[in-house]
N, C-alpha and C positions, 0 to 999 in steps of 0.2 A: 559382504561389508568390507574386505582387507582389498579388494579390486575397487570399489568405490572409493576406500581412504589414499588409494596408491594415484587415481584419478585425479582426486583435489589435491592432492600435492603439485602431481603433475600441471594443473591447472594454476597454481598460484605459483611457479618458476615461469608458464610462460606468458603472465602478465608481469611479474618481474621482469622480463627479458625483454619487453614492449615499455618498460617504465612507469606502466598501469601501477604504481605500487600500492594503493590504498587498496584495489581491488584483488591483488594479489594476496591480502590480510584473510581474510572469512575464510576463504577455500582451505588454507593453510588452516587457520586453527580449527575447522570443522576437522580434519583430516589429522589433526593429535588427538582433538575429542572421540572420534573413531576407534584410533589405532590403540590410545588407552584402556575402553570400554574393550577393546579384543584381547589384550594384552591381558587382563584382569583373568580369563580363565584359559588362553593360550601363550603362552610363553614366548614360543615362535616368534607373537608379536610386536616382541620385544627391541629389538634392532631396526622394524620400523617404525616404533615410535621412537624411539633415540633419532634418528632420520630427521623426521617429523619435528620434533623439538626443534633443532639443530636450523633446520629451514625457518622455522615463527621465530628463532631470537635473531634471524636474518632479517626478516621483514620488520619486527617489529623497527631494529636499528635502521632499516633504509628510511622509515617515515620518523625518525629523529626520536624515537618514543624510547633513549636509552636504558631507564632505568627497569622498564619493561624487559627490554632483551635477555636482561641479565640472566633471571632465573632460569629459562627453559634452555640457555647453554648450558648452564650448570650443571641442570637434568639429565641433560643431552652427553654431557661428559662423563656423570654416575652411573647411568644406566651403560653404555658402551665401556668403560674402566670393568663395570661386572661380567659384562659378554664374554669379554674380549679374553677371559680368564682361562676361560674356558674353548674358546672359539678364535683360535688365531687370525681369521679368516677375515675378521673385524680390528683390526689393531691400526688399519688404513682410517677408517672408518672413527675409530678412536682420536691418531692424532688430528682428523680434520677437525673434530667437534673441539678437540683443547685449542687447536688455533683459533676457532672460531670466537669460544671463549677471551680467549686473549685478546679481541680485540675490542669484543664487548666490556672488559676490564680496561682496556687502553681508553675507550670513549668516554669512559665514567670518570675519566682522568686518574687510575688505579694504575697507574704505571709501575710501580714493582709489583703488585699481582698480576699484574700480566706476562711479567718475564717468567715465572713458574710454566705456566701450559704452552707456552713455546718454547719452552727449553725443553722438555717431555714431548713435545708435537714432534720435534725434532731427534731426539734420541732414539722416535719408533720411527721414524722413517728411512735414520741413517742403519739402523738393523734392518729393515724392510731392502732394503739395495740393495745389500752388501747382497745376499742373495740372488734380488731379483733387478735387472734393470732399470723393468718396467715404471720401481717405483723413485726413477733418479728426478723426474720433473717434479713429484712431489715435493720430496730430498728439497729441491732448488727452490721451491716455492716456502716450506718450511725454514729454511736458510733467511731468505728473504724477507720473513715475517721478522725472526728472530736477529733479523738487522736492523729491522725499526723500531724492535723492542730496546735493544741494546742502545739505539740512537736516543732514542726517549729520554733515557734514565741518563745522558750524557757520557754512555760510556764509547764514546767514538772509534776508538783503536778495536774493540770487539767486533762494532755494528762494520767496521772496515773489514775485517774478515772474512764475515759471516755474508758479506754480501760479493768480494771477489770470489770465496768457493761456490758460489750461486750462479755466480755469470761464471766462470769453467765449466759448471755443470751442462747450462745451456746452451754454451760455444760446445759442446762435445754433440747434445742433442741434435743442434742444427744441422751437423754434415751428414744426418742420416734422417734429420724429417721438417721439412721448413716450416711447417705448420707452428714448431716452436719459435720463430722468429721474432715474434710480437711478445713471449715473454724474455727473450733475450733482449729484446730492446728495451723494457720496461726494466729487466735487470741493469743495464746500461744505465737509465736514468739514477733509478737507486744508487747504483755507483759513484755518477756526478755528484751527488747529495753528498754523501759519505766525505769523498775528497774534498767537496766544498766545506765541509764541518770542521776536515782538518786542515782549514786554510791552504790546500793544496790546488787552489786555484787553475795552473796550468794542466794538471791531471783532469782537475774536473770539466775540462773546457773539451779535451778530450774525448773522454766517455760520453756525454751530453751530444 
């Protein structure tokens, strides 16, 4: 049954990745309904249904159904915050599901609860680097969240921060894997934004 429920997840990321999104829905929530019922007398289970959640309050939000998303990040955050306690191994795993949240907060128009799990999304990933490389794109991508948070709430001078340590991060990545090129350029545009916000017109003209 945990190879069937790993199946349908599988199966609703790639009609998401076809933009099939309605039909991306079923496979997904059959595939928490699973991982749950395993979860209930395996434990084990338990970080893929955290997984699981974290994917359905994705779908739900792609088909605009926000108030729906909400809960199952939620879930997705409680269950991984308990893991993670114990399991460091999941603490990646953690901040993606608080950014995830955060944005499900941002769509519901919940803009100061959403600065909370990106600011924690970010605190575990900038510990996560310091050690490990590996995890400096996440680093950058958590940055990046946590600049549109910042921008939301109109705190400009932050969300300018938080978005030039983003693009350093991924001007560094570049010279050693091009693959990151596309989000250094998407960090770019962000940046444009940023300087446009603060009337810095020619900067943003710039980066753009």
């Amino acid at each position: 049954q945990g190879d069937l429920a790993s199946s349908l997840n599988n199966l609703g990321i790639r009609y998401s990745d076809l933009g099939r999104r309605q039909e991306a829905l079923a496979p997904t929530e059959e595939a928490v309904k699973a991982f749950r019922e395993l979860a209930k007398t395996k434990p084990a289970f338990l970080g893929n249904l955290a997984g699981s959640l974290s994917m359905l309050g994705n779908r739900y939000s792609e088909l605009g159904r926000r108030q729906e998303a909400l809960a199952p990040a939620e879930e997705a955050v409680k269950v991984f915050r308990e893991l993670a306690k114990t399991n460091p191994a999941l603490l990646d795993d953690l901040a993606t599901s608080l950014n995830n949240l955060s944005n499900r907060y941002s769509e519901l128009g919940r803009r100061q609860e959403a600065l909370a799990p990106a600011e924690e999304a970010l605190k575990i990933r900038r510990e996560l680097a310091k050690t490990n490389p590996a995890f400096l794109g996440d680093l950058a991508s958590s940055l990046n969240n946590l600049g549109i948070r910042y921008s939301d709430l109109g705190r400009r001078q932050d969300a300018l921060a938080a978005t030039e340590e983003a693009l350093k991060i991924w001007r560094e990545q570049v010279k050693t894997n091009p693959a990151f090129l596309g989000d250094l350029a998407s960090s770019l545009g962000n940046l444009g934004i940023r300087y446009s916000d603060l009337g810095r017109r020619q900067d943003a003209l710039a980066a753009t």
